[in-house]
C-alpha positions as CSV (number, residue, x, y, z in Angstrom):
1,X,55.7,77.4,1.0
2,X,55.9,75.5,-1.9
3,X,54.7,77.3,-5.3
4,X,51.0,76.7,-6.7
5,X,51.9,74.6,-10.4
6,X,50.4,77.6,-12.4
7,X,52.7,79.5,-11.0
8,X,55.8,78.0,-11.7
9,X,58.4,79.3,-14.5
10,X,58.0,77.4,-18.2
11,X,61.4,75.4,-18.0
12,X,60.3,74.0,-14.5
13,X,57.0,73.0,-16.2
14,X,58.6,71.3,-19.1
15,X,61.0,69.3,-16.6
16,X,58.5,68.1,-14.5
17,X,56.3,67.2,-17.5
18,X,59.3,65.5,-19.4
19,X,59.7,63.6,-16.0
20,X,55.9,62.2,-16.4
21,X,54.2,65.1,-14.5
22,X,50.8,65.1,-15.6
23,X,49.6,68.2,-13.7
24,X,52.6,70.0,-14.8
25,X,51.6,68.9,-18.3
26,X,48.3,70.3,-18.1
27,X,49.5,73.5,-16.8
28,X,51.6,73.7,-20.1
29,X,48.2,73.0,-22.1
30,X,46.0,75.6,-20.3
31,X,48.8,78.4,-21.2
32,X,48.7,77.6,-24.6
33,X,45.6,76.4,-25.7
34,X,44.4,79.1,-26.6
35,X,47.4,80.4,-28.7
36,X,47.5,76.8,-30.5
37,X,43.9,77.0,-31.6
38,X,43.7,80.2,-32.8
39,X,46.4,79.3,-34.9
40,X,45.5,76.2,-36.1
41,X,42.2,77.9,-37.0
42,X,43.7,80.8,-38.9
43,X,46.0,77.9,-41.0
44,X,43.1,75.0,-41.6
45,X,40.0,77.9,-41.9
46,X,37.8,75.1,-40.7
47,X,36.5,74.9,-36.6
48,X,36.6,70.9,-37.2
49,X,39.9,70.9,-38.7
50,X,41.3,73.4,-36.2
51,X,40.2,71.2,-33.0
52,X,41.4,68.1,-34.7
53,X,44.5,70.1,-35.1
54,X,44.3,71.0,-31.5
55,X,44.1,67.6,-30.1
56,X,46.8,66.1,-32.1
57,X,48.8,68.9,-31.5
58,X,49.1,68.3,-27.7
59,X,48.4,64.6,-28.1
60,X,52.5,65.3,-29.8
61,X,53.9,67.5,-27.8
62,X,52.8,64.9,-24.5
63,X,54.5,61.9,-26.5
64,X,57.6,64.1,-28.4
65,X,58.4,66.3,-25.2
66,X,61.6,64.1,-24.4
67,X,62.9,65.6,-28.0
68,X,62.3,68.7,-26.9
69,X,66.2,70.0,-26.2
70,X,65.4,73.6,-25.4
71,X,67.5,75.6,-28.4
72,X,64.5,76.9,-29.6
73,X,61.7,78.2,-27.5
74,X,58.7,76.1,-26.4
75,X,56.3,78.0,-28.4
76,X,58.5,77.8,-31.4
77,X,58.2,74.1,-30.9
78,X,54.8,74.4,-31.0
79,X,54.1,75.9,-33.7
80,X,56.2,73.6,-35.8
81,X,54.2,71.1,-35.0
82,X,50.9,73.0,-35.3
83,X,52.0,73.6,-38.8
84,X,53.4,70.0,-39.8
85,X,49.6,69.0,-38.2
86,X,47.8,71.2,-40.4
87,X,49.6,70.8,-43.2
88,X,49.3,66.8,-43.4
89,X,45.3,67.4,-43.0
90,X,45.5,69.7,-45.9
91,X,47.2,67.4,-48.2
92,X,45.0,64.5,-46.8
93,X,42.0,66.2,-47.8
94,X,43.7,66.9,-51.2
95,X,44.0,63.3,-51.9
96,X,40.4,62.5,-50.8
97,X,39.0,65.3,-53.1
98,X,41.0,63.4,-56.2
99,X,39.5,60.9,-55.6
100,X,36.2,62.4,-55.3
101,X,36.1,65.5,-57.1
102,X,32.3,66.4,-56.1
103,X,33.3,66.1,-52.7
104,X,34.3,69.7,-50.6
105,X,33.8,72.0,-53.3
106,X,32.7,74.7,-51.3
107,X,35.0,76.6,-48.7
108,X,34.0,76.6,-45.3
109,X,31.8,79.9,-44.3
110,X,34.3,82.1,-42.2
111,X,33.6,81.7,-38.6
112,X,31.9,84.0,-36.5
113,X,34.5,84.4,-33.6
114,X,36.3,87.7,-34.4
115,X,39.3,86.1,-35.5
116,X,40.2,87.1,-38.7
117,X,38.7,90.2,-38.2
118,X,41.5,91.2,-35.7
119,X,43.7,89.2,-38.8
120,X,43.0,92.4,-41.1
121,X,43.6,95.0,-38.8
122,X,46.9,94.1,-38.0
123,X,48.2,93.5,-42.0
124,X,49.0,97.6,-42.8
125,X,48.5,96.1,-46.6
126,X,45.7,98.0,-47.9
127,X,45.1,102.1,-48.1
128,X,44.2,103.6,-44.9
129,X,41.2,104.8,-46.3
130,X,39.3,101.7,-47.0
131,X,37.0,100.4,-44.2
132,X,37.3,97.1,-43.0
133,X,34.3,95.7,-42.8
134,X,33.1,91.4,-43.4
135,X,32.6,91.5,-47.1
136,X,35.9,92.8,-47.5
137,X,37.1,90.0,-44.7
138,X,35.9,87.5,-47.0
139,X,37.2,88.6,-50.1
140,X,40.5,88.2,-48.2
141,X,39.7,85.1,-46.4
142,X,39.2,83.7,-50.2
143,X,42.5,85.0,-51.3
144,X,44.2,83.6,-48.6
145,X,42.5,80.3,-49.4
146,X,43.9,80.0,-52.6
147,X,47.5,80.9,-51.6
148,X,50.1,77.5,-52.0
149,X,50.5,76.0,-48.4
150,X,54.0,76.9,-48.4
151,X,53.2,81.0,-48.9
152,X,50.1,80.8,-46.9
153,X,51.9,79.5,-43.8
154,X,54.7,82.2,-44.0
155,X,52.4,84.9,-44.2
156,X,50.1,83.9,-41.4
157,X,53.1,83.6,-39.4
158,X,54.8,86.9,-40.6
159,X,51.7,89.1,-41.0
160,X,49.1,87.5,-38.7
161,X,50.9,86.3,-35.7
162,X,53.9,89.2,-36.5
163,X,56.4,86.1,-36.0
164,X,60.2,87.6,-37.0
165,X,61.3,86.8,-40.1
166,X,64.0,84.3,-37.8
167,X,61.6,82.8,-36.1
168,X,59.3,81.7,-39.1
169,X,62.2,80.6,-40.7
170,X,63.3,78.5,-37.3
171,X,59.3,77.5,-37.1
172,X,59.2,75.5,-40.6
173,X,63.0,74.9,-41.2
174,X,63.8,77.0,-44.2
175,X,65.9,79.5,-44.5
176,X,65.8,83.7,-43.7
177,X,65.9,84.2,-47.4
178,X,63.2,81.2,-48.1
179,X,61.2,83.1,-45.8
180,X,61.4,86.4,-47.2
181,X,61.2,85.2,-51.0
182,X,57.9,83.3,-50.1
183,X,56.7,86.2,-48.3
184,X,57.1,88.4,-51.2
185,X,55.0,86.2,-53.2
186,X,52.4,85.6,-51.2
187,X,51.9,89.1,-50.7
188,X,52.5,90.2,-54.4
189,X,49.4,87.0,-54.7
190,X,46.8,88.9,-52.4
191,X,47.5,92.1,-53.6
192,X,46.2,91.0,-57.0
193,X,43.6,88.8,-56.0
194,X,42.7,92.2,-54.0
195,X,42.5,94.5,-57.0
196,X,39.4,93.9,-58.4
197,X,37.8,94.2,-55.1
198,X,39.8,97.3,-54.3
199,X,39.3,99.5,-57.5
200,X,35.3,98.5,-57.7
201,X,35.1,99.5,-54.1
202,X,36.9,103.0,-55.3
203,X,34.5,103.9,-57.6
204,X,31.4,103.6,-55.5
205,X,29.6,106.8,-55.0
């Protein structure tokens, strides 16, 4: 009996899409969608961003999947090219906002979907004792907003999505010790933008 498509192993789906397979294709996009929203989301911090992110994200992979050669793996690729996504709408919006500097002042309100919540629990960076709670979430989601793009994607891949320090390299094409120098900074960053926060919260009754 043949084997149901959603059953089928990832290099068979990627063969069968590369050969123009559109079910197989969509198999692919059902077993990650999830994964490439929910990063997209935690890299733009903007739902409309995220899901424009989404859409040209597979919209790439569907036209690029021939260039796909298989040294990496698939969901390396595809982060890659999450990032490249969300980084070009960053700098886009960056050049609209020069242009007009009353436009987007505000961040976006964090979204209500549990996200970044499950974000803080898994960064050990902060004493045990504190409790995690949203207005603490905010403060970080702030701090993480005002991170260079370059340091915020290493540390959402290192210390969000607990990527290797190999595979974030392999994912934006630096180097192991690019990787780790960026992470050090980017943490060193949040740390003080978390001190104020921290040592007020310490002297509360």
């Amino acid at each position: 009996m043949k084997r149901p498509d959603t059953e089928l192993p990832e290099n068979d789906l990627i063969a069968a899409a590369r050969t123009g397979d559109r079910r197989a294709f969509a198999v692919l996009v059902k077993r990650y969608e999830e994964t490439v929203y929910r990063f997209a989301f935690k890299l733009c911090r903007d739902r409309d961003k995220a899901e424009e992110v989404f859409q040209d994200t597979f919209v790439n992979v569907f036209r690029k999947l021939s260039s796909f050669d298989g040294k990496s793996k698939f969901s390396t690729w595809l982060y890659s090219i999450v990032t490249n996504n969300c980084l070009m709408k960053r700098r886009k919006r960056r050049m609209q906002e020069l242009e007009d500097p009353l436009e987007n002042l505000d961040h976006p309100p964090m979204g209500a979907d549990g996200h970044f919540a499950r974000q803080v629990d898994s960064w050990p960076m902060t004493p045990s004792e504190i409790v995690l709670g949203k207005e603490l979430n905010d403060v970080l989601s702030r701090a993480i907003q005002k991170l260079p793009d370059d340091y915020r994607v290493v540390f959402v891949l290192r210390d969000v999505e607990e990527k290797s320090t190999e595979e974030t390299a392999q994912i934006l094409n630096i180097s192991v010790e690019a990787t780790k120098s960026r992470l050090r900074r980017a943490r060193a960053f949040l740390r003080n933008e978390l001190t104020p926060y921290m040592t007020t919260r310490k002297k509360l009754p």
